[in-house]
GUVOVEX-442082 format. One line per 2 residues: number of its first residue (from 1); their letters; for each residue x, y, z of N, C-alpha, C. Coordinates in pm, whole numbers, plus 50000, padded with zeros to 5 digits. Layout:
<pts>
NUM> a> X/Y/Z/X/Y/Z/X/Y/Z; ...
</pts>
This chain:
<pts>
1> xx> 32691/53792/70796/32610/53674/70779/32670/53591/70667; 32682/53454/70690/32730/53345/70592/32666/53331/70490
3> xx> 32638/53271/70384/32555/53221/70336/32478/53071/70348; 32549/53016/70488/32491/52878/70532/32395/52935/70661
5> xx> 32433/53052/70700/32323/53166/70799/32206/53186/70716; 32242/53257/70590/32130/53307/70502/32031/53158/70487
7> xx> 32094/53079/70454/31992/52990/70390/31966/52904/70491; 31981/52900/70619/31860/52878/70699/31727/52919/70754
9> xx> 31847/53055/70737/31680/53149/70797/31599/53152/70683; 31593/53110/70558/31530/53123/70473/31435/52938/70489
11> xx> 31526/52874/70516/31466/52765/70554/31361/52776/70665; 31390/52830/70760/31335/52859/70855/31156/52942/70832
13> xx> 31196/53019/70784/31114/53134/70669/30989/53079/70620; 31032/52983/70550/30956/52912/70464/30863/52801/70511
15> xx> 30963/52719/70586/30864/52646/70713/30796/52732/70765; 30745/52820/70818/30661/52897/70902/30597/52950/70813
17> xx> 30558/52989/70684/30471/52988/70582/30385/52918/70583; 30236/52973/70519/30147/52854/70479/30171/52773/70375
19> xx> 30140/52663/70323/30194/52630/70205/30156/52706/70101; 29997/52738/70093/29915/52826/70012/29963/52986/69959
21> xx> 30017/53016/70061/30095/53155/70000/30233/53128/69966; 30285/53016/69970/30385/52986/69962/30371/52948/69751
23> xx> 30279/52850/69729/30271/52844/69592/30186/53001/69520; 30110/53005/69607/30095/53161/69508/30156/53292/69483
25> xx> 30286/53265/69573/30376/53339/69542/30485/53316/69415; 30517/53183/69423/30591/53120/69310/30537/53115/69178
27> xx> 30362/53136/69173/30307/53176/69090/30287/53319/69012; 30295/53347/69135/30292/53509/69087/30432/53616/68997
29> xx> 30508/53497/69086/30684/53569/69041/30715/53497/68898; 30650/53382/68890/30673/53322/68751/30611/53388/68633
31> xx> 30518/53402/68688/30391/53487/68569/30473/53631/68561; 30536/53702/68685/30586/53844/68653/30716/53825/68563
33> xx> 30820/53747/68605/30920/53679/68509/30917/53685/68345; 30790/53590/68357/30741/53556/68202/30691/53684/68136
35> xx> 30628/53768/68199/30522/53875/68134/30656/53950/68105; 30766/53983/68197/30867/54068/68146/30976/54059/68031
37> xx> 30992/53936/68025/31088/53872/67945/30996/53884/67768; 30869/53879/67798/30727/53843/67654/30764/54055/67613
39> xx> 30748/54123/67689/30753/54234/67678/30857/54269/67622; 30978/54258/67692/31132/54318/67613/31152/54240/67503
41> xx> 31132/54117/67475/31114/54076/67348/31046/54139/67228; 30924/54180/67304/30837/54273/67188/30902/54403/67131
43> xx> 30967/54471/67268/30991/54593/67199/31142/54541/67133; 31225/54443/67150/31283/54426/67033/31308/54462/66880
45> xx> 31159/54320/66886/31104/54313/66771/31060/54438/66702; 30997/54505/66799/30939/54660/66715/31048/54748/66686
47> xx> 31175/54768/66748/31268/54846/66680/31339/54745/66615; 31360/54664/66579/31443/54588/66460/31587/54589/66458
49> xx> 31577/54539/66641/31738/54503/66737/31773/54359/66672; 31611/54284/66642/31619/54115/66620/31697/54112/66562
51> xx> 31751/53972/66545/31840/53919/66471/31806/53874/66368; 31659/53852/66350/31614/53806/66230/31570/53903/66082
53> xx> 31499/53869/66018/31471/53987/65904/31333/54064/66003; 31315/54168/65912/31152/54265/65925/31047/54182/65876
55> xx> 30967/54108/65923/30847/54091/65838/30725/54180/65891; 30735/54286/65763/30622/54350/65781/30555/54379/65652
57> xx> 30425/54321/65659/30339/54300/65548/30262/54437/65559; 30254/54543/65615/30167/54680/65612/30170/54716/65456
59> xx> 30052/54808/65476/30090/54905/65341/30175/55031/65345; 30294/55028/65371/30363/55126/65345/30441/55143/65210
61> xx> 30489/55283/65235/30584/55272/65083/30693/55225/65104; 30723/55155/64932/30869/55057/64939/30953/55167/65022
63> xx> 31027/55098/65059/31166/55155/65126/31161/55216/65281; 31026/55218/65322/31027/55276/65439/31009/55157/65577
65> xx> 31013/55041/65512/31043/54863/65594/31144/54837/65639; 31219/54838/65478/31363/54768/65454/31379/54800/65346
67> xx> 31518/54725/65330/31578/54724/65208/31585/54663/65069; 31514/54562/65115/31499/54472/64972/31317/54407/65002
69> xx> 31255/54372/64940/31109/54295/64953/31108/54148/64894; 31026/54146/64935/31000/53951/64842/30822/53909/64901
71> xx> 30829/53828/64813/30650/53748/64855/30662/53711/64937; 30592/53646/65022/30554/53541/65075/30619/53417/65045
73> xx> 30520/53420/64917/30560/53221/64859/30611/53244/64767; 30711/53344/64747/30836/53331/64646/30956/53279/64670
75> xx> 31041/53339/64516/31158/53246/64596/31271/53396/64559; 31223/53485/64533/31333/53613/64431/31265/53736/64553
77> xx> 31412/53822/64594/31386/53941/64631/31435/54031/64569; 31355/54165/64594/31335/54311/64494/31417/54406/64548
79> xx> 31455/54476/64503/31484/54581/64566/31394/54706/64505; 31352/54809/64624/31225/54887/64581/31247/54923/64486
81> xx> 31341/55004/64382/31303/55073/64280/31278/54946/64130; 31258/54855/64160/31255/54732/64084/31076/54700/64047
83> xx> 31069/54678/63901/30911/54662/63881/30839/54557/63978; 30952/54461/63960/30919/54277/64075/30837/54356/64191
85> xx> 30898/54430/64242/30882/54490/64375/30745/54566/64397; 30723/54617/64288/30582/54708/64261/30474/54594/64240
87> xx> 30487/54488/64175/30403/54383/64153/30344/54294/64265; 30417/54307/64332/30390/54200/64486/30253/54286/64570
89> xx> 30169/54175/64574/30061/54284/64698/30103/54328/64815; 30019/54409/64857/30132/54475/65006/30055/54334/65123
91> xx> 29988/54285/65069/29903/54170/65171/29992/54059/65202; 30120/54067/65047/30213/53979/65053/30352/54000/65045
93> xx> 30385/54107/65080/30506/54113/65066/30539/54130/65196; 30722/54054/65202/30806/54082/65317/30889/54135/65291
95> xx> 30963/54252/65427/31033/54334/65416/31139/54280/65478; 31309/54292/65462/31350/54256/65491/31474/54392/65528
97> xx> 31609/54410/65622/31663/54521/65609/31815/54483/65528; 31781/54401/65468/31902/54387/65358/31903/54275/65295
99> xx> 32013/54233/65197/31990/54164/65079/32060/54042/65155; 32139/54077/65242/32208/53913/65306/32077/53889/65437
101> xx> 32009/53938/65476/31909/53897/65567/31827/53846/65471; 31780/53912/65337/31676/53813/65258/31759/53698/65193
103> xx> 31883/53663/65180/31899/53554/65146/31963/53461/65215; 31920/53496/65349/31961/53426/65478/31827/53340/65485
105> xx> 31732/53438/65498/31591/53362/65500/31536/53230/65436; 31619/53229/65266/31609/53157/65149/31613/53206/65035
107> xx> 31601/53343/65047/31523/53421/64868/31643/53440/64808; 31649/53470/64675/31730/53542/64625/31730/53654/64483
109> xx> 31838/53670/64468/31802/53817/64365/31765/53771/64252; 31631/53856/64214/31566/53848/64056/31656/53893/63979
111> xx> 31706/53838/63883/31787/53828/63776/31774/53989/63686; 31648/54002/63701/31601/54149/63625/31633/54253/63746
113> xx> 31689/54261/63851/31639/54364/63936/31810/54388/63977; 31840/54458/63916/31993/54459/63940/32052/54637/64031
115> xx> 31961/54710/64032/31976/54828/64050/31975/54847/64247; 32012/54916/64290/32031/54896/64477/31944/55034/64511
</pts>
């Protein structure tokens, strides 16, 4: 079969359809499309394939996020064994998995926090 075969009978196909199952099918495959593409994105994000930093504001202990932390609405990142780092609420801090991802973001190193 050609592919100028294939795509008649598909023409063909389709004319002999109702129109009605014809859009709720295109509906249905769009919505399955979308829902799949929203999903593998997520689990991305949850193993930390992204390309971007970790933002995870939980209460966990330093070091078990990332590698370096920072506020919110700061402008300096910590690295955990750093007081800066202990000071930040866990409501506000972002985790990031390294020091060139947090200063990719914008932040950069507190002048006092020199230790890795």
């Amino acid at each position: 079969m050609t592919i100028a075969e294939a795509r008649e009978k598909c023409k063909v196909a389709v004319a002999k359809m109702p129109r009605d199952i014809l859009v709720i099918s295109i509906i249905v495959l769009a919505s399955s499309a979308s829902f799949g593409l929203g999903y593998l994105a997520g689990l991305d994000a949850r193993s930390g394939q992204g390309s971007g930093p970790l933002l995870e504001s939980s209460a966990t202990a330093p070091g078990t996020v990332g590698q370096v932390a920072a506020s919110k609405g700061g402008t300096k990142y910590y690295f955990p064994s750093c007081t800066g780092a202990n000071a930040i609420s866990d409501a506000n801090k972002v985790w990031f998995v390294s020091a060139d991802a947090a200063e990719a973001a914008g932040y950069t190193r507190a002048a006092n926090c020199t230790n890795n």
